[in-house]
N, CA, C and O atoms as a Maestro MAE file, in Angstrom:
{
 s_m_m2io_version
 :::
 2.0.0
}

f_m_ct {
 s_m_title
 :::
 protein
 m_atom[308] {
  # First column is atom index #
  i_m_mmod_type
  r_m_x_coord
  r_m_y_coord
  r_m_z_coord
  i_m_residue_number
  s_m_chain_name
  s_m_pdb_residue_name
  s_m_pdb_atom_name
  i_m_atomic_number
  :::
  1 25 99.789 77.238 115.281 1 A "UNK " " N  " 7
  2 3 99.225 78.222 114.382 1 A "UNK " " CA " 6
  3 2 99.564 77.821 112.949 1 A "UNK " " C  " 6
  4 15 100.709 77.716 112.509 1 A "UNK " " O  " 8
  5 25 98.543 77.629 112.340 2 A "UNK " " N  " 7
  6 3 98.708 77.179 110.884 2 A "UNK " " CA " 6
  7 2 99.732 78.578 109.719 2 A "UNK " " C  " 6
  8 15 99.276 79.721 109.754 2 A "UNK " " O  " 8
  9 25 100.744 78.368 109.002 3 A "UNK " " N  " 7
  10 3 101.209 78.426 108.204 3 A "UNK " " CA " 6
  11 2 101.516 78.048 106.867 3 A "UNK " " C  " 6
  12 15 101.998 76.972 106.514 3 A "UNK " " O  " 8
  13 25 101.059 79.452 105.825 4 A "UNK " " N  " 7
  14 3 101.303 78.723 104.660 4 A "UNK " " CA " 6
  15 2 101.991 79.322 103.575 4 A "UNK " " C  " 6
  16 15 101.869 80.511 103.869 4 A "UNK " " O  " 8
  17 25 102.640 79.290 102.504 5 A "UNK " " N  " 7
  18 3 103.301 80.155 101.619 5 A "UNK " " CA " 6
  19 2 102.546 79.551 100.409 5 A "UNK " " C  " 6
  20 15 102.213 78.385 100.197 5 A "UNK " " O  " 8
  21 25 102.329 80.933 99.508 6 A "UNK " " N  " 7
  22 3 101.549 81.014 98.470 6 A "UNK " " CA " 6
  23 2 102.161 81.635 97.552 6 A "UNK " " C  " 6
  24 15 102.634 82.740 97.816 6 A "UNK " " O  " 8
  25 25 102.284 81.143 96.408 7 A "UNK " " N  " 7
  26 3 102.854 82.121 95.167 7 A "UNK " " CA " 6
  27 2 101.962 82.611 94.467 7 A "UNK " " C  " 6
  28 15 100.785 82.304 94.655 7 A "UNK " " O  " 8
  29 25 102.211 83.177 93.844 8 A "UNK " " N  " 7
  30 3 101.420 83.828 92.989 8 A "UNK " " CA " 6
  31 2 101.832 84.714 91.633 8 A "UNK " " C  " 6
  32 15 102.870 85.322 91.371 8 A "UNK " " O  " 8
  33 25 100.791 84.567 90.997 9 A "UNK " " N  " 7
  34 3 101.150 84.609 89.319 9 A "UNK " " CA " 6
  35 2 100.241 86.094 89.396 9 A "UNK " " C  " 6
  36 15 99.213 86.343 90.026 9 A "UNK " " O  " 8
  37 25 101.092 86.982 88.461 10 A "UNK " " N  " 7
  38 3 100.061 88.439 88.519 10 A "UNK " " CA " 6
  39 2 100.430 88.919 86.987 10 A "UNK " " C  " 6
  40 15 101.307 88.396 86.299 10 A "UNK " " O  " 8
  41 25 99.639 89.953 86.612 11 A "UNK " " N  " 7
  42 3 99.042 90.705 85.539 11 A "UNK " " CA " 6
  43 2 100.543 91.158 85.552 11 A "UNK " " C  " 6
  44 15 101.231 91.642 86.451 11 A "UNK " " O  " 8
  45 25 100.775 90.882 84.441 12 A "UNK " " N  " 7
  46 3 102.714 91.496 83.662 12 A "UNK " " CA " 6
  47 2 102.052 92.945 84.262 12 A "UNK " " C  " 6
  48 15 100.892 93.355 84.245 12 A "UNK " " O  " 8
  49 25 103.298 93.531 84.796 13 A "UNK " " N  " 7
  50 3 103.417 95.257 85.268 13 A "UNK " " CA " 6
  51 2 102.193 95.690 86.308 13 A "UNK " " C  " 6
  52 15 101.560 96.741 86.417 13 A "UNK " " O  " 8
  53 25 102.129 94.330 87.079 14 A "UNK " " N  " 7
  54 3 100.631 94.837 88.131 14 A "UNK " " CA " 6
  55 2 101.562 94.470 89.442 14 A "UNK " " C  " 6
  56 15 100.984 94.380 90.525 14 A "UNK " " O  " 8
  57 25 103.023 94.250 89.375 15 A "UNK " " N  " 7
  58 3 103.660 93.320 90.509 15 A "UNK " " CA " 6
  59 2 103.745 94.205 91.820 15 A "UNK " " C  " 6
  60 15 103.473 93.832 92.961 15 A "UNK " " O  " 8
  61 25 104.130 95.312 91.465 16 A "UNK " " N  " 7
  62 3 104.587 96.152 92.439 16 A "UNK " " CA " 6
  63 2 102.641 96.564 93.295 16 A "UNK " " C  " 6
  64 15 102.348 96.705 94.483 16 A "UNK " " O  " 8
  65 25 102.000 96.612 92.398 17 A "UNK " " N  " 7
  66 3 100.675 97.038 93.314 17 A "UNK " " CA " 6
  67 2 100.014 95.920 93.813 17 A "UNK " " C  " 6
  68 15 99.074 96.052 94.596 17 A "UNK " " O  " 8
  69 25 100.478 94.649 93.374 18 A "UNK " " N  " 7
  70 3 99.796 93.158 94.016 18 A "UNK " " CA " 6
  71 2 100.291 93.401 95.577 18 A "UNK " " C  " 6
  72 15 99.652 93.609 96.608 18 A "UNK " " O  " 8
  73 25 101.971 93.265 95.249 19 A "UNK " " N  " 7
  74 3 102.881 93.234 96.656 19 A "UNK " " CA " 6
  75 2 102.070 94.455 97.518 19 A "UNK " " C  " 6
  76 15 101.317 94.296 98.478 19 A "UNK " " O  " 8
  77 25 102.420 95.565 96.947 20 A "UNK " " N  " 7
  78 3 102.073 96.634 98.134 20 A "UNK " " CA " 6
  79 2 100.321 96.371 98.692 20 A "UNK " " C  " 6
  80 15 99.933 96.759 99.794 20 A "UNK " " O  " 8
  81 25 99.624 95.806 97.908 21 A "UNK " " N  " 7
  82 3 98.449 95.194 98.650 21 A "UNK " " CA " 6
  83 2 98.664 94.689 99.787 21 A "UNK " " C  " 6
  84 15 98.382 95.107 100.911 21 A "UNK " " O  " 8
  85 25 99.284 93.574 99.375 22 A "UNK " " N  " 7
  86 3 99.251 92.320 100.017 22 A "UNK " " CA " 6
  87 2 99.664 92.602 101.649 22 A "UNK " " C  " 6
  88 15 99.028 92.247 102.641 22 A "UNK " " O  " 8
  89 25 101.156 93.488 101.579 23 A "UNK " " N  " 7
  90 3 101.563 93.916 102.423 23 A "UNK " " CA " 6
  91 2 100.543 94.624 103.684 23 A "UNK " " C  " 6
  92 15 100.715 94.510 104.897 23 A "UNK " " O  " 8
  93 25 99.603 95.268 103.075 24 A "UNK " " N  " 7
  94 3 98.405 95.557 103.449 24 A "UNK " " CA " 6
  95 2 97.432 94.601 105.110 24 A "UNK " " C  " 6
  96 15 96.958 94.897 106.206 24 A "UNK " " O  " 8
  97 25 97.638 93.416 104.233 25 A "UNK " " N  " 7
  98 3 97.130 92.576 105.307 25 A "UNK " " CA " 6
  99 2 97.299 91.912 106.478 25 A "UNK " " C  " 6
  100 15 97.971 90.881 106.479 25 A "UNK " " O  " 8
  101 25 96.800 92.328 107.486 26 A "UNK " " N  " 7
  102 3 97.263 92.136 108.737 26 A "UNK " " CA " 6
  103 2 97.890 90.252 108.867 26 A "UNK " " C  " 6
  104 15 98.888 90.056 109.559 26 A "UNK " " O  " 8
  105 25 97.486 89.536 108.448 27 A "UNK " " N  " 7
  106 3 97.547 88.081 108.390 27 A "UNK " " CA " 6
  107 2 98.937 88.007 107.605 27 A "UNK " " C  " 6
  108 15 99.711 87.122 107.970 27 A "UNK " " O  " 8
  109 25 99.312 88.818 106.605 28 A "UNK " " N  " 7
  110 3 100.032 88.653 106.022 28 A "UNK " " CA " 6
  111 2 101.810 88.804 106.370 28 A "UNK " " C  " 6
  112 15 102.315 89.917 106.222 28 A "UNK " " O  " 8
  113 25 102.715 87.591 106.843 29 A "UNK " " N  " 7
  114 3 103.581 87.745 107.800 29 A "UNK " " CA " 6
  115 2 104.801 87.673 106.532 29 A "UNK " " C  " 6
  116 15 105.453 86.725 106.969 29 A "UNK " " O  " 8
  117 25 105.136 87.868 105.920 30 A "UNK " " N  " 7
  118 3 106.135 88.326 104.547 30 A "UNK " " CA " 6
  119 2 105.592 88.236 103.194 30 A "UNK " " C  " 6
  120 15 105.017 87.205 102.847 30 A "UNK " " O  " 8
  121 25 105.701 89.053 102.541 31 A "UNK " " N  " 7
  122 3 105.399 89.184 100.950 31 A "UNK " " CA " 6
  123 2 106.791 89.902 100.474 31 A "UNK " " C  " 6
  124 15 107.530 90.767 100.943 31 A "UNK " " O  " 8
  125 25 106.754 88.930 99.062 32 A "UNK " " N  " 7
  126 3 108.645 89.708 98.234 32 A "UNK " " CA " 6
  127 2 107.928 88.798 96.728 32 A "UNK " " C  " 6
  128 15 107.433 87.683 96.561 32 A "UNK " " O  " 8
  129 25 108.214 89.990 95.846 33 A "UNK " " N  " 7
  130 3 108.325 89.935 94.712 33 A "UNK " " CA " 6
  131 2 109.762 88.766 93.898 33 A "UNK " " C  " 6
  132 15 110.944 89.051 94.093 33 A "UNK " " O  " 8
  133 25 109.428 87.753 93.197 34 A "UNK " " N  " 7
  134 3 110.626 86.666 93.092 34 A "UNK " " CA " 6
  135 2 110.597 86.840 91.071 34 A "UNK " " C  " 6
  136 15 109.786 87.347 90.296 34 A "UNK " " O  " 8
  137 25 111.509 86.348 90.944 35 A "UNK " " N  " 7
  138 3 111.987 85.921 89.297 35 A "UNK " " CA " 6
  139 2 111.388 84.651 89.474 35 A "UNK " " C  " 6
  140 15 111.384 84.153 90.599 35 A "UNK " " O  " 8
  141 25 110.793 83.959 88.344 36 A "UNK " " N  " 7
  142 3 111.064 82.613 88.417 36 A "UNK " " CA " 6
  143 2 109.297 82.423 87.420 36 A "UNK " " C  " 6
  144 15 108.845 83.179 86.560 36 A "UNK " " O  " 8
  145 25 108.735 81.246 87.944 37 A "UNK " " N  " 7
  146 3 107.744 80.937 87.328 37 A "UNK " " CA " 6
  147 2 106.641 81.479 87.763 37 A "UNK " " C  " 6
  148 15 105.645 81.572 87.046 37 A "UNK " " O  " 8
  149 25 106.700 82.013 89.319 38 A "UNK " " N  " 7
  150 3 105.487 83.120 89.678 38 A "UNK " " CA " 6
  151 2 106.382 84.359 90.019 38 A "UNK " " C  " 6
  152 15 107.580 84.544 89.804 38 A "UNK " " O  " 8
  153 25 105.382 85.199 90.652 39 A "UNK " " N  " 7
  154 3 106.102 86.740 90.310 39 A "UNK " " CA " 6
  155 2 105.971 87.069 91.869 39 A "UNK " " C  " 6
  156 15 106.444 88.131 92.273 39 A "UNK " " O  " 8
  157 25 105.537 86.460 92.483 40 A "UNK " " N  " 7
  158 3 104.982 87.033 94.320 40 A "UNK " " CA " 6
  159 2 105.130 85.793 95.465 40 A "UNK " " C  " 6
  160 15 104.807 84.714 94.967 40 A "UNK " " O  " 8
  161 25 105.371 85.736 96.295 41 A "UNK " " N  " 7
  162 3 105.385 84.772 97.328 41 A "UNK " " CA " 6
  163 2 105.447 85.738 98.770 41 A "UNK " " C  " 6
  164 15 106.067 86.612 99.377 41 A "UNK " " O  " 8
  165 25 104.317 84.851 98.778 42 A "UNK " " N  " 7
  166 3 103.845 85.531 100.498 42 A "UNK " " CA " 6
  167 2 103.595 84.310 101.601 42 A "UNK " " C  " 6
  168 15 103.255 83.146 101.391 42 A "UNK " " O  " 8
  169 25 103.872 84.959 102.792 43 A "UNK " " N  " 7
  170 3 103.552 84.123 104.225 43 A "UNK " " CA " 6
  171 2 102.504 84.129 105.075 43 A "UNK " " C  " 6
  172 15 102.540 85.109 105.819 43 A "UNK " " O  " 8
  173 25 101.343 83.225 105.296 44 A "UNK " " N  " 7
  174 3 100.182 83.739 105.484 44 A "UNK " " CA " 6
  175 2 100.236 82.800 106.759 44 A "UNK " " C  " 6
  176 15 100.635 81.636 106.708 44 A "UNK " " O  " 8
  177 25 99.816 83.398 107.846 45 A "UNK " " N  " 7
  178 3 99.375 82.778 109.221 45 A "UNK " " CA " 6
  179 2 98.192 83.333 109.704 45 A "UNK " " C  " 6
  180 15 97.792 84.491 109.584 45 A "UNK " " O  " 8
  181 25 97.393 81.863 110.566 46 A "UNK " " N  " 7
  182 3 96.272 82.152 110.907 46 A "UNK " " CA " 6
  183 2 95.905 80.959 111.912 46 A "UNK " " C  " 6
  184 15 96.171 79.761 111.811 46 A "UNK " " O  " 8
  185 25 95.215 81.652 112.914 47 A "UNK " " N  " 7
  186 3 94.672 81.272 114.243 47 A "UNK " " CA " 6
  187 2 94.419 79.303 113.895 47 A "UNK " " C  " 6
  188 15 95.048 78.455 114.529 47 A "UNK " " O  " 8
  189 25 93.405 78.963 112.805 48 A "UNK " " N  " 7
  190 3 93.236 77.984 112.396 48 A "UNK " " CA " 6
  191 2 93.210 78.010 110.895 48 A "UNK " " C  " 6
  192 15 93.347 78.903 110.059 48 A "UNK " " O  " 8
  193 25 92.911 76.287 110.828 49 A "UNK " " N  " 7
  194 3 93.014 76.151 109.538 49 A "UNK " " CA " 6
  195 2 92.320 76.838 108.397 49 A "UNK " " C  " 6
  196 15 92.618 77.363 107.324 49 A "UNK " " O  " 8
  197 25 90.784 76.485 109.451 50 A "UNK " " N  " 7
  198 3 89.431 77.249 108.927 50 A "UNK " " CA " 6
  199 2 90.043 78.244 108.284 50 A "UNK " " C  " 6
  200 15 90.286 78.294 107.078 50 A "UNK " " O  " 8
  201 25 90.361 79.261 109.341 51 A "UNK " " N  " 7
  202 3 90.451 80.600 108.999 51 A "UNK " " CA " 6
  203 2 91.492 80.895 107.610 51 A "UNK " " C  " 6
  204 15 91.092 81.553 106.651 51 A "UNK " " O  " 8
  205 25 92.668 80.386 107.670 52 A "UNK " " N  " 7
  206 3 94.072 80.029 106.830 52 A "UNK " " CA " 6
  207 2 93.214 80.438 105.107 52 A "UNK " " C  " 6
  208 15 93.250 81.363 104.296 52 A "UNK " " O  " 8
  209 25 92.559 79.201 105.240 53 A "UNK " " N  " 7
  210 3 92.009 79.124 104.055 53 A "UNK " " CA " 6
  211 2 90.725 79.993 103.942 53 A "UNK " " C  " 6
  212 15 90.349 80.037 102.770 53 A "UNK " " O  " 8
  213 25 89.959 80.677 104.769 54 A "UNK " " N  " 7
  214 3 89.538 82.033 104.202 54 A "UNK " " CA " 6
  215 2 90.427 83.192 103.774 54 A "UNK " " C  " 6
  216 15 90.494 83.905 102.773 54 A "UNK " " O  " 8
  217 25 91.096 83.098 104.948 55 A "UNK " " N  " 7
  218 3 92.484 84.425 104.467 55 A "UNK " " CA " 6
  219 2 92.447 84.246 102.708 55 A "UNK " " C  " 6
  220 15 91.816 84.992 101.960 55 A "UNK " " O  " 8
  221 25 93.330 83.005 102.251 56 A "UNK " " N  " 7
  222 3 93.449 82.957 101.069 56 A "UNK " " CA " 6
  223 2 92.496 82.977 100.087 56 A "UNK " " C  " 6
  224 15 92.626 83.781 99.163 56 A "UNK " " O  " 8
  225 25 91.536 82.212 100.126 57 A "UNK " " N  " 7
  226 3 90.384 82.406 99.720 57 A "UNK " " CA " 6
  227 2 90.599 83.483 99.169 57 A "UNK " " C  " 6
  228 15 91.318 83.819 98.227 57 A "UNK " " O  " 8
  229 25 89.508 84.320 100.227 58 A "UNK " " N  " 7
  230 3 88.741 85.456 100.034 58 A "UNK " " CA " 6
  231 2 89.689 86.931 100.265 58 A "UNK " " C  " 6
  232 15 89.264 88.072 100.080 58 A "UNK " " O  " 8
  233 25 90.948 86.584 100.677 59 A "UNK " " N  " 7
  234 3 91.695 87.633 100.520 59 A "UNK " " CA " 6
  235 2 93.199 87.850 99.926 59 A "UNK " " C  " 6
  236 15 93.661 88.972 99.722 59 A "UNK " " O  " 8
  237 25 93.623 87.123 99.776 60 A "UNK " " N  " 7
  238 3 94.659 87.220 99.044 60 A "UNK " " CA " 6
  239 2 94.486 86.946 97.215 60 A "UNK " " C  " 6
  240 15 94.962 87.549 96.253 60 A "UNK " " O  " 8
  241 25 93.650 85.844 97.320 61 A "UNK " " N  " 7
  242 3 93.280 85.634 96.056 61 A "UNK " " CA " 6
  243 2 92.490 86.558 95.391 61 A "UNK " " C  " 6
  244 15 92.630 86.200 94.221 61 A "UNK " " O  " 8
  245 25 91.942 87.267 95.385 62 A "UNK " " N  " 7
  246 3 91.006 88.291 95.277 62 A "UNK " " CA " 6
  247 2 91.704 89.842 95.797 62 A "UNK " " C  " 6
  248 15 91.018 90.704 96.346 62 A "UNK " " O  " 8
  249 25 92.962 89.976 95.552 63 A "UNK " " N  " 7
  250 3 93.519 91.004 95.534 63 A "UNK " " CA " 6
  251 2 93.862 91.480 93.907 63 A "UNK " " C  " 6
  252 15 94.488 90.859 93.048 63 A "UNK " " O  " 8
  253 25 93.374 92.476 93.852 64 A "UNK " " N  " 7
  254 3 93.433 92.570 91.841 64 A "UNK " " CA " 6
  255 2 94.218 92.770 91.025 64 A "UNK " " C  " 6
  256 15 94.725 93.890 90.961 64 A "UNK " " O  " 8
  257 25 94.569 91.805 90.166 65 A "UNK " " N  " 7
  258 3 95.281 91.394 89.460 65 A "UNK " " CA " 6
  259 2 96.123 90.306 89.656 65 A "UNK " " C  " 6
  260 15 97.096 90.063 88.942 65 A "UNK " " O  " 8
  261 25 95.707 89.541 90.766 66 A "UNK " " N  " 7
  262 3 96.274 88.357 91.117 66 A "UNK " " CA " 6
  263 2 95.376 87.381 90.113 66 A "UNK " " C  " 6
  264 15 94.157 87.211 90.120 66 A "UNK " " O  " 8
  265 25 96.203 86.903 89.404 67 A "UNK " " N  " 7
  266 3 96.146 85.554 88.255 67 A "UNK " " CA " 6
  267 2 95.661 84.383 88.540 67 A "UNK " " C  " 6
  268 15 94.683 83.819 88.050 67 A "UNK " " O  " 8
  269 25 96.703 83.881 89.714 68 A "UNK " " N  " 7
  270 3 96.764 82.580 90.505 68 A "UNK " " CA " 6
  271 2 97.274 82.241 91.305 68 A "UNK " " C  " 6
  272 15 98.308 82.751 91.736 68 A "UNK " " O  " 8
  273 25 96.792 81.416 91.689 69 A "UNK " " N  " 7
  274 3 97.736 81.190 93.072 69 A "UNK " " CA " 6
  275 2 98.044 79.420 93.260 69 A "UNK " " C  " 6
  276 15 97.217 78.644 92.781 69 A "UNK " " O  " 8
  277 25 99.308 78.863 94.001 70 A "UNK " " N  " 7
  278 3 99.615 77.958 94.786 70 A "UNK " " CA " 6
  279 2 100.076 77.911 95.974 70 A "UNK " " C  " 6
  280 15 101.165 78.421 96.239 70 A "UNK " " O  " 8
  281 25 99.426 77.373 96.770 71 A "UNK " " N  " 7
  282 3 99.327 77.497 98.453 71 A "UNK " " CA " 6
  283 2 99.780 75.964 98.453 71 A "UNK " " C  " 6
  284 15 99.385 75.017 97.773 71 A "UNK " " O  " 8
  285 25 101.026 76.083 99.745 72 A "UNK " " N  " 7
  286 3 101.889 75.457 100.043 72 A "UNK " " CA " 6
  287 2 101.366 75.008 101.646 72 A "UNK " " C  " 6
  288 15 101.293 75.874 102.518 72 A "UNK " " O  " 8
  289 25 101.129 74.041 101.836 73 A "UNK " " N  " 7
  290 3 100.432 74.126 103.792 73 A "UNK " " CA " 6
  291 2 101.933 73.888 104.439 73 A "UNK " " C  " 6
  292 15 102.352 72.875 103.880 73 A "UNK " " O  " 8
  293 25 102.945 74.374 105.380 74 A "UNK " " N  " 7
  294 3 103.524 73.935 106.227 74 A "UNK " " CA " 6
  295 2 102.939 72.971 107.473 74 A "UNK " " C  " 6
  296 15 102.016 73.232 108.246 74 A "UNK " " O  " 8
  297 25 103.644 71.968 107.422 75 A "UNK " " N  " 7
  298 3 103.400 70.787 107.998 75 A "UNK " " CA " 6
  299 2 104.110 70.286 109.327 75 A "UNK " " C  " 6
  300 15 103.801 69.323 110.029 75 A "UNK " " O  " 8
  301 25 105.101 71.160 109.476 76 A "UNK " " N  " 7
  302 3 106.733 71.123 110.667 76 A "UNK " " CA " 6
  303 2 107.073 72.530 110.386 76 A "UNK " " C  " 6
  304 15 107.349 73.154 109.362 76 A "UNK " " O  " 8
  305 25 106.937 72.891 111.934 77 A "UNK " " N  " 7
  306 3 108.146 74.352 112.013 77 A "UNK " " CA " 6
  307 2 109.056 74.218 112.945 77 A "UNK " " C  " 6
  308 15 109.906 75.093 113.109 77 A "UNK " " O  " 8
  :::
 }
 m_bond[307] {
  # First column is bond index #
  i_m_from
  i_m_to
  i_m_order
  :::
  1 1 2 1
  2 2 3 1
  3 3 4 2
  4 3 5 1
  5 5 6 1
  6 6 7 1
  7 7 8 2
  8 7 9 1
  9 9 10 1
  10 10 11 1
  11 11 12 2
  12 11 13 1
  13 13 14 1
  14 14 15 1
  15 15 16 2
  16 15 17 1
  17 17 18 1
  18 18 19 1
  19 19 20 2
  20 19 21 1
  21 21 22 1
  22 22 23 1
  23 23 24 2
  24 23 25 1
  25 25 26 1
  26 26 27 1
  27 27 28 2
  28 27 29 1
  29 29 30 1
  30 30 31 1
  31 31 32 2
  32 31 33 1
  33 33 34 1
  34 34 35 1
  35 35 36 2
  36 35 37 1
  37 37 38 1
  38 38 39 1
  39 39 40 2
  40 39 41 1
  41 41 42 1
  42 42 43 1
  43 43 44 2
  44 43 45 1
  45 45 46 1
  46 46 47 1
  47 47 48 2
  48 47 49 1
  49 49 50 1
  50 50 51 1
  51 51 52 2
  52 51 53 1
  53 53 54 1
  54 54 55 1
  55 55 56 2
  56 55 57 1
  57 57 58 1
  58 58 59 1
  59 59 60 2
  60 59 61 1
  61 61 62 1
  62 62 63 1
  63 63 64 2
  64 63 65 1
  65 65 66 1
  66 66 67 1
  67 67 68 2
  68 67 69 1
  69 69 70 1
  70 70 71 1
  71 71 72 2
  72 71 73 1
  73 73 74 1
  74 74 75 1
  75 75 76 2
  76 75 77 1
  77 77 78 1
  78 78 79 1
  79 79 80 2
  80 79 81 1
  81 81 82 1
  82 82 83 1
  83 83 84 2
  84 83 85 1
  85 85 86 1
  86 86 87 1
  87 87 88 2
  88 87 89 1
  89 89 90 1
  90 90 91 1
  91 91 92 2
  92 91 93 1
  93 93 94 1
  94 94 95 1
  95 95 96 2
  96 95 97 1
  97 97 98 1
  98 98 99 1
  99 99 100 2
  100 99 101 1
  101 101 102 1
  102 102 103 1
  103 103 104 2
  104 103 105 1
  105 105 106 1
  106 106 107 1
  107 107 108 2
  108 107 109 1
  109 109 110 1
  110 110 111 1
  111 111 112 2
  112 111 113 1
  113 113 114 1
  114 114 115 1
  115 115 116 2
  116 115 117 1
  117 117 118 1
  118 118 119 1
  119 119 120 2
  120 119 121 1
  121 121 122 1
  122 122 123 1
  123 123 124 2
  124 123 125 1
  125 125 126 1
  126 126 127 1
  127 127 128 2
  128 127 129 1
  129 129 130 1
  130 130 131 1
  131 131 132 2
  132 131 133 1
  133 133 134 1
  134 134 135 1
  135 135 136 2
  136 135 137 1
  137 137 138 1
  138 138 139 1
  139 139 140 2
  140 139 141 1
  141 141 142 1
  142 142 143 1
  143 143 144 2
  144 143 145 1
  145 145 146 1
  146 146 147 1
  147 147 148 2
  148 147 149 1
  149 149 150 1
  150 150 151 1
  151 151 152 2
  152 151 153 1
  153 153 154 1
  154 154 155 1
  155 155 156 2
  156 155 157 1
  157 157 158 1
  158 158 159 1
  159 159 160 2
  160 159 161 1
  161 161 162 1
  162 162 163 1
  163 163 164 2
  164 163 165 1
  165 165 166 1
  166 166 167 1
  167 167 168 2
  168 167 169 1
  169 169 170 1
  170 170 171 1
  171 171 172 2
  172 171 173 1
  173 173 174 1
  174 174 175 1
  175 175 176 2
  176 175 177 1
  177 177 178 1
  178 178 179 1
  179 179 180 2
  180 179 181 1
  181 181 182 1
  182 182 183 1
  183 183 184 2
  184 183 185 1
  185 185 186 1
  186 186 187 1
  187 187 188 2
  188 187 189 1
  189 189 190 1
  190 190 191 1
  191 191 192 2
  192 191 193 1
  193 193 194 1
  194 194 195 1
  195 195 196 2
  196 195 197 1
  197 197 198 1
  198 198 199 1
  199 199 200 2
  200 199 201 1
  201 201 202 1
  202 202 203 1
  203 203 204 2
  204 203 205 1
  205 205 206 1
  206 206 207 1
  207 207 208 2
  208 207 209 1
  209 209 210 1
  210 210 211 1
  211 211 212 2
  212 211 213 1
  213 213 214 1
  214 214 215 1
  215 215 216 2
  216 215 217 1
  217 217 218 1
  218 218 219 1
  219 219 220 2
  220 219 221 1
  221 221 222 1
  222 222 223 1
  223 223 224 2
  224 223 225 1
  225 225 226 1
  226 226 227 1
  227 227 228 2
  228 227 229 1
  229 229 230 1
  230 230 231 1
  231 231 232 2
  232 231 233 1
  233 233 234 1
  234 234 235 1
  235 235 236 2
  236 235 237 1
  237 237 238 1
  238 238 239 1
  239 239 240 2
  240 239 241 1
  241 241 242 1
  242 242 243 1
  243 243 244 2
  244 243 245 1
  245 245 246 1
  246 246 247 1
  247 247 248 2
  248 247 249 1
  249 249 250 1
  250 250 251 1
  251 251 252 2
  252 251 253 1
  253 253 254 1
  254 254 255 1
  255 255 256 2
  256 255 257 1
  257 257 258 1
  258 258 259 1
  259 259 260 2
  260 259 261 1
  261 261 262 1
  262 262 263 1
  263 263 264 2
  264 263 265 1
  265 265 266 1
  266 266 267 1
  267 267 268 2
  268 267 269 1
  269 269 270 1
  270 270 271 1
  271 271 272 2
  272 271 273 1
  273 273 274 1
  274 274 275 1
  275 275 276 2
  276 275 277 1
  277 277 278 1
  278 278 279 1
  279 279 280 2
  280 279 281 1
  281 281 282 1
  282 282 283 1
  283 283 284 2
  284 283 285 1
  285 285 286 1
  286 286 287 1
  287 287 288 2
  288 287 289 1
  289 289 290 1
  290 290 291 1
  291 291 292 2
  292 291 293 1
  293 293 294 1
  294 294 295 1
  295 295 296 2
  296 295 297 1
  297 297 298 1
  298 298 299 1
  299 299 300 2
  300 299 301 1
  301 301 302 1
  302 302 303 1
  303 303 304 2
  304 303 305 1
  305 305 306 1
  306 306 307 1
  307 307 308 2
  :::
 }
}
């Protein structure tokens, strides 16, 4: 099962309603708010790859006020 961690950059004072989105999503297997150079990092699993990268796509990225994102593919678990 494909795994991936994504950070993400959000709208100064939008952090707390990105996370509680995110949390939202069934695909979505940890989300936590971090210090550092992005503001969000989440754990996204999915059946396939295909799918992996719709998740993000079309749903995580497109949660509002999400800025940007970098998606990390795990390669070994």
């Amino acid at each position: 099962m494909p795994i991936a961690f994504v950070l993400l950059t959000v709208e100064p004072g939008k952090e707390e309603d990105v996370l509680n989105k995110l949390k939202t999503l069934p695909e979505i297997m940890e989300a936590h708010r971090v210090y550092g150079v992005y503001d969000t990092v989440v754990k996204v699993n999915a059946p396939t790859p295909e799918k992996l990268k719709e998740i993000i796509t079309w749903k995580v990225r497109k949660v509002e006020n999400v800025k940007s994102t970098l998606t990390m593919l795990v390669v070994e678990q």
